[in-house]
C-alpha positions, 0 to 999 in steps of 0.5 A: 809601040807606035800610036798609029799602028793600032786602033785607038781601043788598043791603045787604051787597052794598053795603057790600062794594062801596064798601070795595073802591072806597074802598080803590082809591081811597085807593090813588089818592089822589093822582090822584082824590077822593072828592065829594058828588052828591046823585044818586048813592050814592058818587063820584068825580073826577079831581082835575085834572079834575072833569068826569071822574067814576065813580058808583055809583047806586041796586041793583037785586036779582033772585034770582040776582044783584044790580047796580049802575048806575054812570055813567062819563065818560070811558068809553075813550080813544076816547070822552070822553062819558059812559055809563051801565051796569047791573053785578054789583060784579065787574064794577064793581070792574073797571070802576073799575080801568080807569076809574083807568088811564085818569085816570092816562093823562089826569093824565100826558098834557102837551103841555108839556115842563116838565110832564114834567119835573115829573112826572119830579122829582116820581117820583123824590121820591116813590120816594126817600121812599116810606112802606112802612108796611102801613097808609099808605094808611089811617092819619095819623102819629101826633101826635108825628110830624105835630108834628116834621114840622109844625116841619120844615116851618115850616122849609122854609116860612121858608127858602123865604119868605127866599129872593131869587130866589122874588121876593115872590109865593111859591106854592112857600112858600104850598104849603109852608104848605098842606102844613104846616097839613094834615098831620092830615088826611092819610095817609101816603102822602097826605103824601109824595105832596103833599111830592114834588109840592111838591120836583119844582116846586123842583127845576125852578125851579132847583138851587141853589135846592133845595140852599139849601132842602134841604140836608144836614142837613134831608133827613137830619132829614126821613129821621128823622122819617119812618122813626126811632123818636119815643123816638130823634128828639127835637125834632130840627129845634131843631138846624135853627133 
């Protein structure tokens, strides 16, 4: 978008509508994403289901209001196909938020029990280590923290890679690997959505292995890590060695 094709208002309008959409979807990280359409100003996806997007195109200014033209897919429950509008940034903020209710509906649906489950374990995880933070939707830890979880990790990581019954093939220890190498690039919140997803599919492997993995002593050093003060943590997971 080019500053001095549009009249400053617009430019201003802009600006106020991306933060308010980027800011609703910071705070649905874990469900939708942010990509590049060469077509369009700003869009997102389900991250499930890339074929589900909400984009902002080019804004038309006349003197008494200023819109956008979005295009949306799916529009409704009723209707999966794609729809394009011409919308006021109210409008469009709202149109956004019922777009996000709706991908949250697709993201939980299951024909599937186990996926269920899964989204059941992953809940309860999520709400036991839930960061409340003002800023977790905005900020990384900071770097003394992100390098005691990353030690942390390494832990789980080797404990889950040592573990017989995971068999050679290992996609829960190759998720814990992931998790550990990304903990810079991702929010607060971000990280205990992604270590509750990884906990809920080993709980529904099995108990046992998951009190294996995640003991007592290492769920109180990851309570540590995430709520204790850095001066009062030291390298805590030296003691988990």
């Amino acid at each position: 978008m080019k500053k001095t094709e549009y009249p400053l208002v617009v430019l201003k309008e802009t600006k106020s509508l991306f933060k308010g959409l980027e800011r609703i979807a910071i705070s649905n990280s874990e469900l939708v994403e942010g990509y590049n359409n060469y077509s369009a100003y700003l869009s997102f996806r389900l991250k499930s289901e890339h074929n589900f997007y909400f984009s902002v195109y080019e804004p038309t200014y006349k003197p008494a209001f200023i819109t956008f033209r979005i295009k949306i897919k799916p529009i409704s429950e009723t209707d999966n196909t794609e729809s394009s509008y011409n919308h006021t940034y109210t409008d469009i903020i709202e149109k956004f938020e019922q777009w996000i209710d709706l991908m949250k509906e697709y993201d939980s649906f299951s024909f599937s029990d186990d996926e269920t489950i899964i989204k059941q374990y992953e809940e309860e995880f999520y709400t036991e280590w839930e960061i409340l933070d003002e800023d977790a939707d905005e900020k990384a830890f900071e770097p003394d923290r992100q390098i005691l979880l990353y030690n942390w990790l390494t832990l789980l990581e080797r404990d889950l890679k040592s573990n017989h019954s995971l068999g050679k093939e290992n996609p829960l220890a190759e998720e814990a690997a992931e998790l550990k190498d990304n903990i810079q690039n991702l929010t607060k919140r971000q990280f205990v959505i992604r270590f509750a997803k990884l906990m809920s599919k080993v709980k529904k492997t099995g108990l046992k292995l998951l009190s294996e993995i995640f003991d007592i002593a290492k769920k109180e050093a990851l309570k540590k890590l995430l709520y204790g003060g850095i001066e009062e943590i030291g390298d805590i997971t030296k003691h988990l060695l």
